[in-house]
N, C-alpha and C positions, 0 to 999 in steps of 0.2 A: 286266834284270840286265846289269852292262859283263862283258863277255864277258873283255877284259880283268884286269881285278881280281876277278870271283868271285861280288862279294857287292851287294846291293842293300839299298839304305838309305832309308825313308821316315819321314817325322816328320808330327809331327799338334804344332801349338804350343796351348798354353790359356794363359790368364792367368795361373798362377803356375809352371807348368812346360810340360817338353816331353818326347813320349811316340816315340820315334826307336824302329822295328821292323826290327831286321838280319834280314837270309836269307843264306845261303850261305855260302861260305867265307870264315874270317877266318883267315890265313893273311902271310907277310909281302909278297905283293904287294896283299891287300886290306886289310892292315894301316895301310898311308899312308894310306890311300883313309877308313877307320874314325877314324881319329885328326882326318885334317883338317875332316871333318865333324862331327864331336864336341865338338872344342876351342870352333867357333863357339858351341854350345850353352851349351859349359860357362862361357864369360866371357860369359854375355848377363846379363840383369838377371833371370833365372827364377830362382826359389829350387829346384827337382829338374831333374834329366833321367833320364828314367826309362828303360831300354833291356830290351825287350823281346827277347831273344835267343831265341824259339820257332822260328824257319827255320834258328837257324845250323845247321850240316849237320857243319861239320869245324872244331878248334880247335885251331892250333899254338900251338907255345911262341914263335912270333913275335906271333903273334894275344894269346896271354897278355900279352905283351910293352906290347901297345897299349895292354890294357886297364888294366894297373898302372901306364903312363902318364896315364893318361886320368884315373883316381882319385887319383893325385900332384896332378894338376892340379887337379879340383874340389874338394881338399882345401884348395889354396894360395885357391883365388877363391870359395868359400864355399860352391859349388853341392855340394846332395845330388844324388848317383851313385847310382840305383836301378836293381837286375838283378831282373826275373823272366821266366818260363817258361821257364826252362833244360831243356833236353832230359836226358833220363838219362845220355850218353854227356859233354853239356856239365858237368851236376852232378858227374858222375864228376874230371873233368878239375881241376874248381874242388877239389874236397874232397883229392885225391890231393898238387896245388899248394900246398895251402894257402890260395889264393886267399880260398874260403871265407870264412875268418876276416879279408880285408880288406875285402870286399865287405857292401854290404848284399843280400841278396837274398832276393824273397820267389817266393811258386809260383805266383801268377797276378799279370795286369797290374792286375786290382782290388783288390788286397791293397796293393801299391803304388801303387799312386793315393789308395788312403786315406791311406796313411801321410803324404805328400804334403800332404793336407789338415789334416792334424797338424801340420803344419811352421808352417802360418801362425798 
């Protein structure tokens, strides 16, 4: 984890999508950090990117901030933005926001991966 920014970010790529697992803190200094890694995803030629949010730990309104950039973005370049495993503390934060209702988001990462397989 960059001790730095907070938060650690790994992806797994397959052939029609990509399965990117955040930990830590998404916050506005690991906020750059989430975006710039993300963007690449989201203009690649995958049809999903699926983000597994089970580690994040802490979610500001800067972190929020990322995320409703990020789905602007795969909105504009076609890619589906898939959230699962949200923590209760994270779900809390999405439904209170509103977020919720812009996000796709399901309760495990294999519920999401199907959906995924539905796309093609």
């Amino acid at each position: 984890m960059n001790e730095e920014s907070k938060i650690e970010l790994t992806e797994e790529v397959f052939e029609s999508h990509i399965v990117v697992r955040v930990s830590g803190q998404l916050d506005v200094t690991s906020g750059n950090v989430f975006e710039k890694f993300l963007t690449t995803h989201i203009h690649s030629e995958k049809i999903a990117v699926v983000i597994d949010m089970r580690g994040v730990e802490y979610l500001s309104s800067a972190g929020l901030r990322s995320l409703l950039l990020l789905v602007k973005q795969s909105r504009q370049y076609g890619t589906q933005l898939f959230f699962c495993n949200l923590s209760s503390f994270v779900n809390e934060i999405f439904e209170v926001s509103g977020f919720s209702s812009l996000m796709t988001v399901f309760p495990s990462l294999g519920e999401a991966v199907r959906q995924v397989g539905m796309l093609r």
